[in-house]
C-alpha positions as a Markdown table, in Angstrom:
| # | Residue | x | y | z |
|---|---|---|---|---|
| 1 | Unk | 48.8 | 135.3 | 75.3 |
| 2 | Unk | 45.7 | 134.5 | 73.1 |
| 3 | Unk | 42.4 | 136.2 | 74.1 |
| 4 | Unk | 39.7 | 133.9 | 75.3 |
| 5 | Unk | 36.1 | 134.0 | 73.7 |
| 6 | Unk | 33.7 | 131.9 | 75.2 |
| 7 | Unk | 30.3 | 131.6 | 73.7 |
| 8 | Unk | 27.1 | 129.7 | 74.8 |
| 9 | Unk | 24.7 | 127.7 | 73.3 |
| 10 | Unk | 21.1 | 128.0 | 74.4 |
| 11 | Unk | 21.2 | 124.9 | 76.8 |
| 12 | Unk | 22.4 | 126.2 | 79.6 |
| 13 | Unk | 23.1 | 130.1 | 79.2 |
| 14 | Unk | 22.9 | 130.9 | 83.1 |
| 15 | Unk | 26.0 | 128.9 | 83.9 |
| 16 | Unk | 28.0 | 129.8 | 80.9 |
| 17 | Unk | 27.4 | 133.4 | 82.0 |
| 18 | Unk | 29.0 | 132.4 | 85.8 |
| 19 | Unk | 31.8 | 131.2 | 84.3 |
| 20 | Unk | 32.4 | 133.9 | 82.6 |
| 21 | Unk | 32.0 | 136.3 | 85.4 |
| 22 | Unk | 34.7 | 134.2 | 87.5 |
| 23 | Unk | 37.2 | 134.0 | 84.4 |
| 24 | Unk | 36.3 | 138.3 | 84.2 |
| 25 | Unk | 35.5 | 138.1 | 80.5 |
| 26 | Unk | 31.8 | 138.8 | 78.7 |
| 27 | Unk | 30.0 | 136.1 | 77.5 |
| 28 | Unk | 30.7 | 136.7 | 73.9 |
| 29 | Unk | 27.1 | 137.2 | 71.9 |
| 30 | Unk | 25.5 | 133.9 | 68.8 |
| 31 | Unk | 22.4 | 133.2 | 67.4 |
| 32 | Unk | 20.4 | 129.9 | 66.3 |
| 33 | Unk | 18.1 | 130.1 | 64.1 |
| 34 | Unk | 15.3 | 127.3 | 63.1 |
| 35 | Unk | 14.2 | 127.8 | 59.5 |
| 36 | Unk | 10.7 | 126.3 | 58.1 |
| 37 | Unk | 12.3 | 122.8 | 57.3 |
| 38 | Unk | 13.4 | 122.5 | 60.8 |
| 39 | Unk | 17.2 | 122.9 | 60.1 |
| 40 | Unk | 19.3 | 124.8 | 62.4 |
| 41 | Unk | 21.9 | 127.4 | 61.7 |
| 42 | Unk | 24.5 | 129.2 | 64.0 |
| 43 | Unk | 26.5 | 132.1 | 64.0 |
| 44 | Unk | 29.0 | 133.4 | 66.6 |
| 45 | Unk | 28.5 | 137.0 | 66.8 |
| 46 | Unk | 32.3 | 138.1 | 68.1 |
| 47 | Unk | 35.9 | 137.9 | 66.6 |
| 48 | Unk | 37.2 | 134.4 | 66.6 |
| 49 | Unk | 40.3 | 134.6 | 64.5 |
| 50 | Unk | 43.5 | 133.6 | 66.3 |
| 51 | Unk | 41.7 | 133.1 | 69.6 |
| 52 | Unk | 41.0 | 130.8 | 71.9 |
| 53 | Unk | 37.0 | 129.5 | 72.2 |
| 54 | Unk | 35.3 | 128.0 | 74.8 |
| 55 | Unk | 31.9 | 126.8 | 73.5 |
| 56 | Unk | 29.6 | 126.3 | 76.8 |
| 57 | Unk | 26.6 | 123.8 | 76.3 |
| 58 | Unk | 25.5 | 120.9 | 78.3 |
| 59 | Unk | 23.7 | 118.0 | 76.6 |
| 60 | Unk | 20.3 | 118.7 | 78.0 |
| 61 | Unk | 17.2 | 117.9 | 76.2 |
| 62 | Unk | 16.1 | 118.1 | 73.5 |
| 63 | Unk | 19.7 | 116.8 | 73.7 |
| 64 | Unk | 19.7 | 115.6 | 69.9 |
| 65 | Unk | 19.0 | 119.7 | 69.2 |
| 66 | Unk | 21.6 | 120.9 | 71.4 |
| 67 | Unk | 23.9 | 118.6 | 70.3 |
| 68 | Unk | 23.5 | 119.7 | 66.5 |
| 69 | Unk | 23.9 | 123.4 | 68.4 |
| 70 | Unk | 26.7 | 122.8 | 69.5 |
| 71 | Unk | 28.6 | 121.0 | 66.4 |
| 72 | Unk | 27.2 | 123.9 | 64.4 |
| 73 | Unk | 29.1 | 126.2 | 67.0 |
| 74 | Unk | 32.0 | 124.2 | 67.1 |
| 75 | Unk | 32.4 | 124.4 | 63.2 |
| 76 | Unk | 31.2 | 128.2 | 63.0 |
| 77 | Unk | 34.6 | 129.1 | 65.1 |
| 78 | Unk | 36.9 | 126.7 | 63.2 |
| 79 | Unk | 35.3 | 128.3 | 60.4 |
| 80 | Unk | 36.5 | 131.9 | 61.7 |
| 81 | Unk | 39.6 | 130.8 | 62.2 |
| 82 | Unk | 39.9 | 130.2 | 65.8 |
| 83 | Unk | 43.1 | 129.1 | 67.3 |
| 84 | Unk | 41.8 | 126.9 | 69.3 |
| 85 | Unk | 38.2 | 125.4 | 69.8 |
| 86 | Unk | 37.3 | 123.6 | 73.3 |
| 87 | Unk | 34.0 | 122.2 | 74.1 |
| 88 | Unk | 32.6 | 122.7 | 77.4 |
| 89 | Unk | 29.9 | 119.9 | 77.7 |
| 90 | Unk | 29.0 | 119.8 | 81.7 |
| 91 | Unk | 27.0 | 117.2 | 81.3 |
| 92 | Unk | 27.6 | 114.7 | 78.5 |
| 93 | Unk | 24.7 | 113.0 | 77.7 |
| 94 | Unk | 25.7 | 109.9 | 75.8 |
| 95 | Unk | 28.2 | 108.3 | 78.2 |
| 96 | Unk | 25.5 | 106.4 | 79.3 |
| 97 | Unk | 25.8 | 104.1 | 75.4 |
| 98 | Unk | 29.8 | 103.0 | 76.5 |
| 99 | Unk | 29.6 | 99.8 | 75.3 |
| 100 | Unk | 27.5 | 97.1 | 73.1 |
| 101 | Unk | 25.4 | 95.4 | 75.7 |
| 102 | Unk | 22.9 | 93.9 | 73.1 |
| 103 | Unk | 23.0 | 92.5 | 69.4 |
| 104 | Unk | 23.3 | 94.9 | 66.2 |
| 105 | Unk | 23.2 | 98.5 | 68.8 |
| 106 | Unk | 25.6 | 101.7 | 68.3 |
| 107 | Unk | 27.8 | 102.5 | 71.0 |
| 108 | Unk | 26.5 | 106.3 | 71.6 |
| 109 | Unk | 29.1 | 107.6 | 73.4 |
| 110 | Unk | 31.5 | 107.2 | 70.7 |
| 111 | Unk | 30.0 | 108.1 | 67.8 |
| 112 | Unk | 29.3 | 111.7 | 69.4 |
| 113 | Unk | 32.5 | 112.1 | 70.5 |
| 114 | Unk | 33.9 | 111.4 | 66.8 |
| 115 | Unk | 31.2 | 113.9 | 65.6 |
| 116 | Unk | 32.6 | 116.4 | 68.0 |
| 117 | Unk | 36.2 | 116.1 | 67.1 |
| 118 | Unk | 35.4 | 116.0 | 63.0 |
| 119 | Unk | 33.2 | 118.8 | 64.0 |
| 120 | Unk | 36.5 | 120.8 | 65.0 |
| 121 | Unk | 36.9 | 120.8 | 68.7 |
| 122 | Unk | 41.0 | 121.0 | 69.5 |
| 123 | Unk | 39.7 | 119.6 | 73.3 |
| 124 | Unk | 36.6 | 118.7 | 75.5 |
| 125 | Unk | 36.4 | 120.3 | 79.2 |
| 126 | Unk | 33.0 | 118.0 | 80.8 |
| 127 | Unk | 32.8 | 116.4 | 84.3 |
| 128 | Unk | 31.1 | 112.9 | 86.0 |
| 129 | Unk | 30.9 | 111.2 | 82.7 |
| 130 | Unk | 28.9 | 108.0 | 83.2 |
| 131 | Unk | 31.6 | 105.7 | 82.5 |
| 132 | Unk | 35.0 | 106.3 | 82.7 |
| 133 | Unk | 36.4 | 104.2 | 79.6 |
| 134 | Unk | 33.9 | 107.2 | 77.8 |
| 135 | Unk | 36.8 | 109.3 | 78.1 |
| 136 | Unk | 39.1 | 107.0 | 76.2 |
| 137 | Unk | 36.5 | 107.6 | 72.9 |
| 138 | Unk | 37.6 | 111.3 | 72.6 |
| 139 | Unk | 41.2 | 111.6 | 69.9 |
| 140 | Unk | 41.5 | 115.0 | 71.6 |
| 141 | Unk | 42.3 | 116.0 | 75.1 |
| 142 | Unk | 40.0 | 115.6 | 77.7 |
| 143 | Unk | 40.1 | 117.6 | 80.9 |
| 144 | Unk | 37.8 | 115.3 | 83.5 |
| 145 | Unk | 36.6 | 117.4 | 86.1 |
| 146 | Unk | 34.5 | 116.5 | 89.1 |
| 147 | Unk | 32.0 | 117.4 | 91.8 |
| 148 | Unk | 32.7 | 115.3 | 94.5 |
| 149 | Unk | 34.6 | 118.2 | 96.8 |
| 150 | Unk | 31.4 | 120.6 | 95.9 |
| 151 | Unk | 28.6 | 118.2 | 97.1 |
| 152 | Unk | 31.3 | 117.2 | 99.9 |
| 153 | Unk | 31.6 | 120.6 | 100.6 |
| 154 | Unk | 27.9 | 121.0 | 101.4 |
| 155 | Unk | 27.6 | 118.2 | 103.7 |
| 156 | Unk | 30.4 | 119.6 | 106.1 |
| 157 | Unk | 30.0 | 121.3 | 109.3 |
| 158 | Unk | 26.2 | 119.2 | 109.3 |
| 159 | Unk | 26.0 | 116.5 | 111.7 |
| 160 | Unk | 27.2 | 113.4 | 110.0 |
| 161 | Unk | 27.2 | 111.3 | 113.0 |
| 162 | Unk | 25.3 | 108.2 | 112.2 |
| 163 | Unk | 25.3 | 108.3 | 108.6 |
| 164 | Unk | 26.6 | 106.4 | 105.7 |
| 165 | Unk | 27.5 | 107.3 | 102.4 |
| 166 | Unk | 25.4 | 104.3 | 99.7 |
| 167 | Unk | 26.0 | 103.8 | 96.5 |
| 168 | Unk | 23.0 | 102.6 | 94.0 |
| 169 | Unk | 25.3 | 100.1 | 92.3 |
| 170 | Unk | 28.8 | 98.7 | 92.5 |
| 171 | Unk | 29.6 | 100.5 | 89.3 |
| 172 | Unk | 29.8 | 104.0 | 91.1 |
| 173 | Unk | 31.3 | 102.5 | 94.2 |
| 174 | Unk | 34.9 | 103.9 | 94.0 |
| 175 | Unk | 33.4 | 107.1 | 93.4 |
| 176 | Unk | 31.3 | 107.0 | 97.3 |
| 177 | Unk | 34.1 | 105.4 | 98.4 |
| 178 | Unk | 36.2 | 108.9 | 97.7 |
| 179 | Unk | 32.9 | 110.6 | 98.5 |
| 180 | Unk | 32.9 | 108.6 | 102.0 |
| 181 | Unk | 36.8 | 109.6 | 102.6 |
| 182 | Unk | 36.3 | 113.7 | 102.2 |
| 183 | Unk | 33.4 | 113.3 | 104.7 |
| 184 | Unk | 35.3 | 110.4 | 107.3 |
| 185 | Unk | 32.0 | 108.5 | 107.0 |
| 186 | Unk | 31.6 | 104.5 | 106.0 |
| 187 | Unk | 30.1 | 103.4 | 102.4 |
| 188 | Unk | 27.6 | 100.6 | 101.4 |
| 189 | Unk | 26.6 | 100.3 | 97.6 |
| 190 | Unk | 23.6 | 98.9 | 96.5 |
| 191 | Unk | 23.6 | 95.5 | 93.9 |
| 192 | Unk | 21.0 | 96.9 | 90.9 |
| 193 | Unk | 20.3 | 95.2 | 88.0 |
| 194 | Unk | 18.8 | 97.5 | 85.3 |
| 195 | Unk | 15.4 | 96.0 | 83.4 |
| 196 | Unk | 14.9 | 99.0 | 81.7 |
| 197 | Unk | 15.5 | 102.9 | 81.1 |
| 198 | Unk | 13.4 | 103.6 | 84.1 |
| 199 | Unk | 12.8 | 100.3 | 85.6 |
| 200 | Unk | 15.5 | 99.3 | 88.0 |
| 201 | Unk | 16.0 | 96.2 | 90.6 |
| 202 | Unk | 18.5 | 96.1 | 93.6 |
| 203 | Unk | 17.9 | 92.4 | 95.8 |
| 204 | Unk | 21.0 | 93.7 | 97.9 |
| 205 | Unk | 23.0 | 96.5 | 99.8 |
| 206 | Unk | 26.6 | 95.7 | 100.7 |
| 207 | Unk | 27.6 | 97.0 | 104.1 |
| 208 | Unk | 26.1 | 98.3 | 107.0 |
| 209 | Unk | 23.0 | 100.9 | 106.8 |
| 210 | Unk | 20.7 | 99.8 | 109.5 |
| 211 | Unk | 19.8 | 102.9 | 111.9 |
| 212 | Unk | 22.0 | 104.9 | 110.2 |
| 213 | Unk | 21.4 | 108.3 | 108.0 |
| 214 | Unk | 21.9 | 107.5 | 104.0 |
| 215 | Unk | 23.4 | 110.0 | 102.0 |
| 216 | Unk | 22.7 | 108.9 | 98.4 |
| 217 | Unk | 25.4 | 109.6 | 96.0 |
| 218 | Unk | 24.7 | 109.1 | 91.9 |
| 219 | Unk | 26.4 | 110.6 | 88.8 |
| 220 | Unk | 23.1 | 111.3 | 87.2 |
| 221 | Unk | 19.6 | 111.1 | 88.4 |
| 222 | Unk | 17.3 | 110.8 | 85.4 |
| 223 | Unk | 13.8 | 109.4 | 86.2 |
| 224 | Unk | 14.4 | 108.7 | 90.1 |
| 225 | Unk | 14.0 | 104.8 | 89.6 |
| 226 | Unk | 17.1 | 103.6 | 90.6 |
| 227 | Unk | 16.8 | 106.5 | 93.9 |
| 228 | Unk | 13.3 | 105.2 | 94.5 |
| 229 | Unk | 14.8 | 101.4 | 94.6 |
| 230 | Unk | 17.1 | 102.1 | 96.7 |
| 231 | Unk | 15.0 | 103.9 | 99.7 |
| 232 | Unk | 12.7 | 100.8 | 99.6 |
| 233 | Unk | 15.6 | 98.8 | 99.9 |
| 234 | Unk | 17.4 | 100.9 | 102.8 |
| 235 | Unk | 14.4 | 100.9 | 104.7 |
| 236 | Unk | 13.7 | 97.6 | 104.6 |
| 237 | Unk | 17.3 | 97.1 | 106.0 |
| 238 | Unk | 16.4 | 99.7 | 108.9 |
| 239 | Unk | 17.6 | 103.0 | 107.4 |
| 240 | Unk | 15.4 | 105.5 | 108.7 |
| 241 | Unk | 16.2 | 108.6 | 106.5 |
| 242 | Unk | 18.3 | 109.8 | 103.3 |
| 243 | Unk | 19.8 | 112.5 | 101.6 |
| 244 | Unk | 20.1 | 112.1 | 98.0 |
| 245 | Unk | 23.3 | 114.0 | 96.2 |
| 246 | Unk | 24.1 | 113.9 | 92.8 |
| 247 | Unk | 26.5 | 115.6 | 89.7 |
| 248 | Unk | 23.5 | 116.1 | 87.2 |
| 249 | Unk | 19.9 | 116.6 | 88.2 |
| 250 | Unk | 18.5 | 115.6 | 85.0 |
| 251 | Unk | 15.1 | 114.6 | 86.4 |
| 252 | Unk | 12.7 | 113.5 | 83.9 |
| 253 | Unk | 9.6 | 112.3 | 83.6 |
| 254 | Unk | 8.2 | 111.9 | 86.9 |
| 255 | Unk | 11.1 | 112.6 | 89.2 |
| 256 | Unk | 10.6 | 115.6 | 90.4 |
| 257 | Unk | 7.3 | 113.9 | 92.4 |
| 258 | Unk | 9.1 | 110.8 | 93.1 |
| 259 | Unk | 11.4 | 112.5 | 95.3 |
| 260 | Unk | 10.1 | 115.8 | 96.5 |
| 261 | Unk | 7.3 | 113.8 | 97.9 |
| 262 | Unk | 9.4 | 111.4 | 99.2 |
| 263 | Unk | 8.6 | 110.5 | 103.1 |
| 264 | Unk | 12.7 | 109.4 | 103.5 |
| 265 | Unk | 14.3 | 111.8 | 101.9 |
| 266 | Unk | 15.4 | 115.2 | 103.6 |
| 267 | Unk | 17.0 | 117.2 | 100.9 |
| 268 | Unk | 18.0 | 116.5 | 97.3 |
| 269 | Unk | 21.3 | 118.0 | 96.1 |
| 270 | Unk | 22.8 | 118.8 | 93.0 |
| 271 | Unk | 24.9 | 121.3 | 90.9 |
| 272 | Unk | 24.3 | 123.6 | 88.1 |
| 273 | Unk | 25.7 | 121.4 | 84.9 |
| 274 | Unk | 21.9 | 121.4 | 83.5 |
| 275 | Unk | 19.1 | 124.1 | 84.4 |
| 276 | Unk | 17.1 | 122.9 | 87.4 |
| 277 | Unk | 13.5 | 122.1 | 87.6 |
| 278 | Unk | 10.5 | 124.6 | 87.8 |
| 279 | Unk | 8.6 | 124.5 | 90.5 |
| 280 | Unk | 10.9 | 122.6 | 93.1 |
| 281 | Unk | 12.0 | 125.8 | 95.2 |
| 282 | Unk | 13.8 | 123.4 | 98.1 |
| 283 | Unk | 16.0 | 121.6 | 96.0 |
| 284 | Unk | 19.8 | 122.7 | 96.5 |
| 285 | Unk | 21.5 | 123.7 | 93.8 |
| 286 | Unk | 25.6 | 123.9 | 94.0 |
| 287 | Unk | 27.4 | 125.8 | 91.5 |
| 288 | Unk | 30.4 | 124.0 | 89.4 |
| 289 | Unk | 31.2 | 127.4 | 87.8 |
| 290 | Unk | 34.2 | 128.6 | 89.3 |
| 291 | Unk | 35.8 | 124.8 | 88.7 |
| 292 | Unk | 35.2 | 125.2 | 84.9 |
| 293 | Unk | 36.6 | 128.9 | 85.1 |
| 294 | Unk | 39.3 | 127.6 | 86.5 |
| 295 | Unk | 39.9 | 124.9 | 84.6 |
| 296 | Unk | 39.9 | 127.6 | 81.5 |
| 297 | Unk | 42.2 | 129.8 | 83.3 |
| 298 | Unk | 44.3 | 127.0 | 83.7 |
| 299 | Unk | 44.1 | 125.3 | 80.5 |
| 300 | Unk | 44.4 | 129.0 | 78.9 |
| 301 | Unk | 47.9 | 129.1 | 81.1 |
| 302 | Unk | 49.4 | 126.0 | 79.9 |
| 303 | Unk | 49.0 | 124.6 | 84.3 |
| 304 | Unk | 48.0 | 122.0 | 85.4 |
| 305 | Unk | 43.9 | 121.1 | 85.5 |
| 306 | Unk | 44.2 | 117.8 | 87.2 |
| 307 | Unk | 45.9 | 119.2 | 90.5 |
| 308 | Unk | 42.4 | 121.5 | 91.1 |
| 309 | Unk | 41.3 | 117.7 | 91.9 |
| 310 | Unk | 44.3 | 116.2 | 94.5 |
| 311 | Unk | 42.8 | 114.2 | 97.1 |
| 312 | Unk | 39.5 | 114.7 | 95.7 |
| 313 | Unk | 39.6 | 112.8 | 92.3 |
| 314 | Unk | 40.2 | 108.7 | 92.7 |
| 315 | Unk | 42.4 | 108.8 | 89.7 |
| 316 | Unk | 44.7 | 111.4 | 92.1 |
| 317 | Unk | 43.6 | 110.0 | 95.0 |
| 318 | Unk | 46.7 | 107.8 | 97.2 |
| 319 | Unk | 45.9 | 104.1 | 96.4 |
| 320 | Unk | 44.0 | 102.5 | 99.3 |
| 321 | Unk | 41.8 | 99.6 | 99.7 |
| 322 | Unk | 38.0 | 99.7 | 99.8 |
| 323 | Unk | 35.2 | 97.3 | 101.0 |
| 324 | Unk | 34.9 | 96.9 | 97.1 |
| 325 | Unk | 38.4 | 96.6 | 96.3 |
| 326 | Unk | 39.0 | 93.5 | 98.7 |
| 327 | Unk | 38.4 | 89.9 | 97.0 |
């Protein structure tokens, strides 16, 4: 079997190194360099020829320079001859541009995947994108993993009783739905109309919150708008106090104060796909390391990555009906 290399660009160095130390290899040394004219330059410090690379790097900002990072790295180890190239990409930034919503705009999400696949990646390892159908714009396997048994994972043995699990909108509704199952709790979702990148608008929450304990599930929180929304909304309705969960803490801007300051809220969760905050010591942090390690270890094996996710993932999940699935 073919050695695995993983390298890691500088996005997110701390959780390449724990998925290294659960697959038992070293994290394989590279260098970027910016010259005067502000280009970028790579170089992969470790044997590549005839193995199997895993390049580790979120799409964190300055998300356009890691980005370039990362297609540098990408074409650095087809360059040396690798066997095989997979990009790890925890959090992908640009599933949020899925589709052309307005006159004369690029969709995103696409154009980076083809970047990343003429770049030289063989296959793409990422989790929570945005929108599903973002998956469909890779011509190269992609392993889809999820967080929802890790956040569900924190919630239980905690008293749930009295709480609901809400969605901010309809589109991640199936997603709390499966979220509401692992932790046997009922779901509401939130009706949001978005007016801008930060400005958000929900007039309505389907299904039943009133006395009860939110807990807030979201792919991404970015600026805390649509988080912020919400709360107003759920108290209005008689919800007394939240928890807010999500797949990538982004926070940006002024979320960190928006919900650290929060009078609702009781704890923020989130997982390790992009560097936390400074200077926010009680938020909770759960690792996704070991599922990308063994996601490797299985991809590495020629087993099966989606079974890590049965009865977790909806697209494994049995079929059942939801409040949102009924007409």
């Amino acid at each position: 079997m073919r050695e695995i290399v993983v390298f890691s660009g500088s996005a997110h160095r701390d959780l390449a190194g724990r998925i290294c130390a659960h697959l038992g290899v070293p994290l394989s040394p590279s260098t970027t360099t910016r010259f005067s004219n502000d280009c970028l330059q790579t170089q992969l410090l470790a044997n590549c020829r005839l193995r199997d690379v895993y390049i580790v790097q979120p799409l964190a900002p300055p998300t356009q320079d890691h980005l370039m990072e990362l297609l540098m790295m990408i074409d650095a180890a087809r360059g040396a001859s690798a066997a095989q190239v997979t990009a790890v990409i925890p959090h992908y930034a640009y599933a949020r541009s899925d589709k052309k919503d307005a006159s004369r705009i690029s969709i995103g999400g696409r154009l980076v995947a083809d970047m990343i696949t003429a770049a030289g990646a063989n296959r793409v390892i990422t989790m929570t994108l945005h929108a599903p159908q973002v998956h469909g714009f890779f011509s190269v396997p992609v392993d889809h993993l999820t967080a929802l048994g890790v956040l569900a994972e924190h919630f239980r043995g905690t008293d749930l009783g009295d709480s609901v699990v809400v969605s901010p909108d309809l589109g991640n509704a199936k997603e709390a739905t499966q979220f509401s199952r692992l932790l046997g709790l009922p779901v509401a979702a939130g009706s949001k109309q978005r007016k801008s990148d930060d400005k958000v608008v929900i007039d309505s929450i389907v299904g039943d919150v009133a006395g009860r304990r939110a807990i807030i599930l979201d792919d991404e929180i970015a600026t805390g708008g649509s988080i912020i929304e919400l709360l107003d909304k759920l108290e209005e309705l008689g919800c007394p106090s939240a928890s807010v969960a999500c797949t990538h803490g982004l926070f940006a801007g002024r979320a960190v104060e928006r919900l650290r300051d929060h009078p609702m809220i009781d704890q923020v969760i989130t997982t390790d796909t992009l560097p936390a905050p400074q200077g926010w010591d009680a938020l909770q942090v759960r690792s996704v390391s070991k599922l990308f390690a063994e996601a490797i270890s299985r991809i590495h094996a020629g087993e099966s990555v989606s079974s890590l996710f049965d009865g977790v993932d909806p697209t494994h999940a049995p079929p059942q009906l939801s409040l949102f699935d009924r007409g």
